[in-house]
C-alpha positions as CSV (number, residue, x, y, z in Angstrom):
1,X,45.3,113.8,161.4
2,X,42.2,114.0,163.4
3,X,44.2,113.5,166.5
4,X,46.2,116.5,165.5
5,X,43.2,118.6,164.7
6,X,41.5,118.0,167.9
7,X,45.1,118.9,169.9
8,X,44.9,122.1,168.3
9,X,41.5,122.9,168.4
10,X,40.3,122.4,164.9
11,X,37.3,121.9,162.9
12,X,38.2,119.0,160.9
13,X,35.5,118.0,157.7
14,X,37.1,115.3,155.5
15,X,34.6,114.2,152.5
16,X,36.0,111.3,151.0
17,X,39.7,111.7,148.9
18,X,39.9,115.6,151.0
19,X,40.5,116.8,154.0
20,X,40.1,120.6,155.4
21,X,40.5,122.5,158.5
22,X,40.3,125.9,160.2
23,X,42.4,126.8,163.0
24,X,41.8,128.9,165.9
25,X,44.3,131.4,166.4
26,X,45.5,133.4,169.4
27,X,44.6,136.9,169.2
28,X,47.9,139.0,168.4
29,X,50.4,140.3,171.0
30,X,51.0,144.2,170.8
31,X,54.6,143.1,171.3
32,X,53.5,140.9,167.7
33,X,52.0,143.8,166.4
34,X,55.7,145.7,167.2
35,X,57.1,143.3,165.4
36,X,55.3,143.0,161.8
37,X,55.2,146.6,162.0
38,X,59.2,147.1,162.3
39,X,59.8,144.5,159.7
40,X,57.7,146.6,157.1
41,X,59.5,149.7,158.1
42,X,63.0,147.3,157.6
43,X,61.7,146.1,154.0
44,X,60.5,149.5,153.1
45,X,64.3,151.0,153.8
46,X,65.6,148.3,152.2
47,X,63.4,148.6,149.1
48,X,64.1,151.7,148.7
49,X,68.0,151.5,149.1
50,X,67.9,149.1,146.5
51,X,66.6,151.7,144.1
52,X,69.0,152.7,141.4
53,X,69.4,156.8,141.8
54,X,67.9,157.6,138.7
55,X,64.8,156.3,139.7
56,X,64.2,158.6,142.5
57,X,62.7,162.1,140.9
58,X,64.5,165.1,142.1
59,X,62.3,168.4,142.1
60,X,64.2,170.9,139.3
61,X,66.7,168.2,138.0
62,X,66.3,167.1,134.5
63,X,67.6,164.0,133.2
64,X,70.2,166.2,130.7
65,X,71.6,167.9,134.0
66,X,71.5,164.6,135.7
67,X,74.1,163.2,133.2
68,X,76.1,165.9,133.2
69,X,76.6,166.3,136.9
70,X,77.5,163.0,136.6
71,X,79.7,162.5,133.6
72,X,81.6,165.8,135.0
73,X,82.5,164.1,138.6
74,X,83.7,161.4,136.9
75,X,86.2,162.9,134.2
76,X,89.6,164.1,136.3
């Protein structure tokens, strides 16, 4: 473990019965920075897809109207 700590450039302090490091990491990319940011915007969409429809408010609607407009498109 200390070998592997010192290959990667870690402060390794092990008191007797634990052991505990900090790593140095790299500074992040902007092409990293793309990335996280895109894959918020991906589970934000998704998130909110995954809402059912009642849960989004709709300015004017009431619930009352709400069932109605949709009890009457699904009766022939």
């Amino acid at each position: 473990m200390r070998h592997l700590a010192g290959t990667l450039g870690a402060d390794l302090r092990s008191p007797p019965g634990e052991s505990e490091a900090a790593l140095t990491l790299a500074r992040p990319t902007p092409l990293s920075l793309w990335r996280e940011g895109l894959d918020g915007l991906l589970d934000l969409g998704l998130a909110a897809a995954a809402l059912p429809r009642e849960a989004i408010p709709v300015p004017g609607l009431t619930r009352a109207r709400a069932r109605r407009g949709r009890d009457s498109r699904t009766r022939p």
